[in-house]
N, C-alpha and C positions, 0 to 999 in steps of 0.2 A: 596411449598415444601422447608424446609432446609435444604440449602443449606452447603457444605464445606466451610471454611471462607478462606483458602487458592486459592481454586479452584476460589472464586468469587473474589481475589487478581488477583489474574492470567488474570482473563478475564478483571480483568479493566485494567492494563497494558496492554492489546493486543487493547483494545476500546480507551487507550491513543495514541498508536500506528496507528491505524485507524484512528482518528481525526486529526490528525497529518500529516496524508498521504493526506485525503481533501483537506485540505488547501493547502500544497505543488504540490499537481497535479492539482489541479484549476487555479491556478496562471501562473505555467508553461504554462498550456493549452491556456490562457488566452494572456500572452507570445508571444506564435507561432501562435496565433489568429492573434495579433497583427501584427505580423510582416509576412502573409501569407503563413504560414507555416501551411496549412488545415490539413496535414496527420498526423504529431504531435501533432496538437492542438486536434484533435479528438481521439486518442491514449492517449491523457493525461487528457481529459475530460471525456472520459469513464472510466478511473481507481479511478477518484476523484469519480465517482458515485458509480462504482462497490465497493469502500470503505466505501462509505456513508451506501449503502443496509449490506455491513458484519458488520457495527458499529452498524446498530437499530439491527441485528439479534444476535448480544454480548450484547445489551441492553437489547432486552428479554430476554434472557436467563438469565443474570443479576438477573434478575426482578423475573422472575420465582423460584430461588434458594435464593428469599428473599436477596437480595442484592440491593444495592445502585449503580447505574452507574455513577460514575464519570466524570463528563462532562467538569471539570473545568481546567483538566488537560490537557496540548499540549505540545509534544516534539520541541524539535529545527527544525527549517525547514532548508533546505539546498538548497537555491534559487542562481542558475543560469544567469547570466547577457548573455549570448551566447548558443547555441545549446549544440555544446561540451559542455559547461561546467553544463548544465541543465541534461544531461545523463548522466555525473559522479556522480554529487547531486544526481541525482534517484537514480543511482546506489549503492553511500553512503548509503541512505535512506536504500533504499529496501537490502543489506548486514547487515544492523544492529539490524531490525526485525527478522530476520531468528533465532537465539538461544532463543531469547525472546518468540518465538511460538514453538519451539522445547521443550523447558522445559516445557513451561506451557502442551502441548499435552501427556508429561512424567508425568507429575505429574493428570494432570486428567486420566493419563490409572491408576497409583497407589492408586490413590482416587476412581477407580471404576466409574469414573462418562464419560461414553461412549457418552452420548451428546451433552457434552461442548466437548471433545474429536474431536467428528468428525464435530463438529461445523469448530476446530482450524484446523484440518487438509485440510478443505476445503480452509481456507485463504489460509494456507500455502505453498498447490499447486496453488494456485492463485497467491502469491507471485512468486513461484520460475519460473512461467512461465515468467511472466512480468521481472524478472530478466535477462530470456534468451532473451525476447526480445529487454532489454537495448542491453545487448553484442551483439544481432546481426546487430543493429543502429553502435556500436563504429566499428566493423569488417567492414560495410559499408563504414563509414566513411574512414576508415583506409585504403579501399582499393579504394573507387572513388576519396577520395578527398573530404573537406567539401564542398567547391562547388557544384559539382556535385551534393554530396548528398544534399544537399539543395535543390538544382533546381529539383528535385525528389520527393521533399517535399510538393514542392506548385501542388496546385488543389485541387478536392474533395477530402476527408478522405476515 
């Protein structure tokens, strides 16, 4: 089916976006693996995935509207040397996607194409959760103590 060439613009900036989030939540995850921090490391392992599974489902859809998925493309990462500073990078990250899937979801309601629509609006509740879950890691922090919250961190995920 042809495709909007706009719409299929749209979704490879959201699939740059995605690609882009892998790597940077892998790493992190990788990170807090390292340094026995299981609850983080398994919170940041599962969002590199759960971003892997919305990149191949924006790849089909890609695909399907006769488009080309852009694979070659990766944003900046924003990597972390510390805890703190690994939940402000996400939090960087994850603040700077949000108008990027807000327009594109605008502009597929305009283009009539409810598919990719509600494709985007799935990330994009998915995003704004995982946003809420950085702030409520900083509010933890803010109020135990990074200490504390560390030592909270470690054990099973």
């Amino acid at each position: 089916m042809q495709g909007n060439k706009q719409i299929i613009g749209l979704l490879n900036e959201v699939l740059t976006i995605e690609l882009t989030s892998i790597n940077q939540y892998f790493l992190h995850a990788r990170m807090f693996k390292n340094w026995g921090f299981e609850q983080l490391n398994g919170v940041c392992y599962k969002k590199s995935i759960k971003d892997m599974k919305q990149a191949d489902k924006l790849m089909e859809r890609i695909l399907f509207l006769e488009g080309l998925p852009n694979l070659q493309n990766l944003g900046k990462l924003f990597i972390g040397e510390h805890c703190e500073e690994m939940l402000s990078c996400d939090l960087t990250f994850q603040l700077q996607q949000i108008p990027t899937l807000k327009n594109a979801i605008a502009e597929c309601e305009l283009a009539k194409d409810f598919v990719s629509r509600d494709l985007l609006t799935d990330i994009l509740e998915y995003e704004e959760e995982h946003i809420d879950w950085i702030e409520a890691q900083q509010y933890q922090i803010s109020q135990m103590g990074i200490e504390n919250y560390l030592q909270a961190q470690i054990g099973d995920e």
